[in-house]
N, C-alpha and C positions, 0 to 999 in steps of 0.2 A: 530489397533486403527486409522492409517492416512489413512489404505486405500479405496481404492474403486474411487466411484463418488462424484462429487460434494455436500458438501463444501471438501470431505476429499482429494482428490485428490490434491485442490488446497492449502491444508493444509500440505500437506504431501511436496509436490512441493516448496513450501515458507519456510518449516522447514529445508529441503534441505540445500538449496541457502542460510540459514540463516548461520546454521553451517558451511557451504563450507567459510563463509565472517568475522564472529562475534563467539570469544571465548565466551562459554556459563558462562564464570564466569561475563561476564559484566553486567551494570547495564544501563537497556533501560528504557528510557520513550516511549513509544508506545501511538502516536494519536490515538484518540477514547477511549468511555469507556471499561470498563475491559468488555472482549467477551471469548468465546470460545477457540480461539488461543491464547490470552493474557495468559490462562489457561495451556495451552500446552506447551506455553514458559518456564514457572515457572516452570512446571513438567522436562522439559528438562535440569534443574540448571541457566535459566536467572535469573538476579533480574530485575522485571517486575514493574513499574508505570504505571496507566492509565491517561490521563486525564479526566475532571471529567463532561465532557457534554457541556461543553461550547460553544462558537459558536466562532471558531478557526477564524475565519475571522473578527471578533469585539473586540477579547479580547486572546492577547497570553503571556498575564501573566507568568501562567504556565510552557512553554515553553521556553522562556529566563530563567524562575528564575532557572531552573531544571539543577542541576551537572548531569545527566545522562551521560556516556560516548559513547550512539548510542540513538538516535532516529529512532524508525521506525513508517510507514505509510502503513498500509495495504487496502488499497482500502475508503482510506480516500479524498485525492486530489480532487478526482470526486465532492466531495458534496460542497467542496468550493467553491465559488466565485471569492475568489484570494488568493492560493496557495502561488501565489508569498512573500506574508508576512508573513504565516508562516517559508518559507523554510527560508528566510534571518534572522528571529528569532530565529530559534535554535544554542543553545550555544556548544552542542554537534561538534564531530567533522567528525564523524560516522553517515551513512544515509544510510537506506533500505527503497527503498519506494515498492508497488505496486501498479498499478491501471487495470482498464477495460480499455483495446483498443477499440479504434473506428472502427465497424463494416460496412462494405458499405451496408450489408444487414439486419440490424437494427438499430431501430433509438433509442437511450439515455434513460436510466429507468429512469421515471418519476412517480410519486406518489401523487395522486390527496388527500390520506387523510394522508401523514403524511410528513408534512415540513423539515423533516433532510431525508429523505429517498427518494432525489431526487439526479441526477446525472447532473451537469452543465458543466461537460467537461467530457468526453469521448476522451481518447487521442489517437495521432498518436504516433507512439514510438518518433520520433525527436520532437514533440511538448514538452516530457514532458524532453527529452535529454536538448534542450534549456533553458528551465525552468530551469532546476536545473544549466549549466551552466551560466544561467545570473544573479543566486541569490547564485554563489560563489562554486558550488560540481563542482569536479570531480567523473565523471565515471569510477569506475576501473571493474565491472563486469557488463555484463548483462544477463539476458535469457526470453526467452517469452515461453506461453503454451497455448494449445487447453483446452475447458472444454467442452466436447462433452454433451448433454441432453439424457436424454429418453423418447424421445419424436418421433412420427413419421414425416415428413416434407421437406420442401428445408433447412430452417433455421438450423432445427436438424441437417442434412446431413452436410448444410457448416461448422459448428460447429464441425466436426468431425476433418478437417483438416485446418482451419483457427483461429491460433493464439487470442486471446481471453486476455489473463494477460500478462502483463510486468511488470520484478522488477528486479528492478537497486538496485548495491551498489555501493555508491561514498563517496569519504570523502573531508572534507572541502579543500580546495585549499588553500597555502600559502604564 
């Protein structure tokens, strides 16, 4: 079911690192609407919240009010504009984040017809390190991963062996 290529790969890889971090009896809120992996989660014994489309940089309501006991962020950061108000918003004390690393040999998915389907930061792994420790996480795990194309090319090639996802587990600092 996780395996193969992309998305499953990356699915299978995050499901990983999930379990290695977060007992599955716990009860997540997961940024973003309910997707695919939110789906996977559930099937796996999380208790799964979505939020509900908002625009997480205007309104994190949701987010404070939520007893959740882990928030995660699975390639959510990127679309925001400032991160940094979310992260300081969560009441949770538990954080999975992932994002897309910043590639030297492509430039940021942008998306000329749909306004949430842009990417405003593309991160360096210490970019997003800092981030989280300026808005109060510790890092206790990390891992990064390739997600090779099939595709033929230079791009395809460097994709083979240059790192592509990063997901951090950190919990709140005391």
């Amino acid at each position: 079911m996780y395996e193969g290529n992309f998305p499953n790969k990356r699915y299978k890889i995050t499901l990983d690192f999930l379990k290695k971090t977060i007992p599955n009896h716990c009860t997540i809120l997961d940024l973003g609407v309910a997707n695919p992996f939110s789906e996977i989660l559930k099937k796996e014994g999380y208790h799964v919240s979505n939020t509900q489309g908002e625009d997480l940089d205007e309104d994190t309501n949701l987010v404070q009010k939520s007893n959740s006991e882990v928030v995660t962020a699975f390639e959510i950061f990127e679309h925001l504009i400032a991160p940094y108000h979310v992260l300081k918003a969560i009441q949770a004390n538990k954080l999975v984040v992932s994002v897309p690393l910043h590639l030297w040999f492509s430039t940021a998915y942008k998306s000329k017809t749909d306004k949430w389907d842009r990417h405003y930061h593309e991160f360096e792994d210490w970019q997003l390190d800092w981030l989280l420790e300026k808005t109060g996480w510790e890092i206790l795990q990390r891992e990064k991963f390739t997600n090779p194309v099939k595709k033929i090319g230079i791009r395809p090639l460097l994709r083979l062996f240059t790192n592509r996802y990063y997901l951090v587990y950190a919990e709140r600092k005391t």
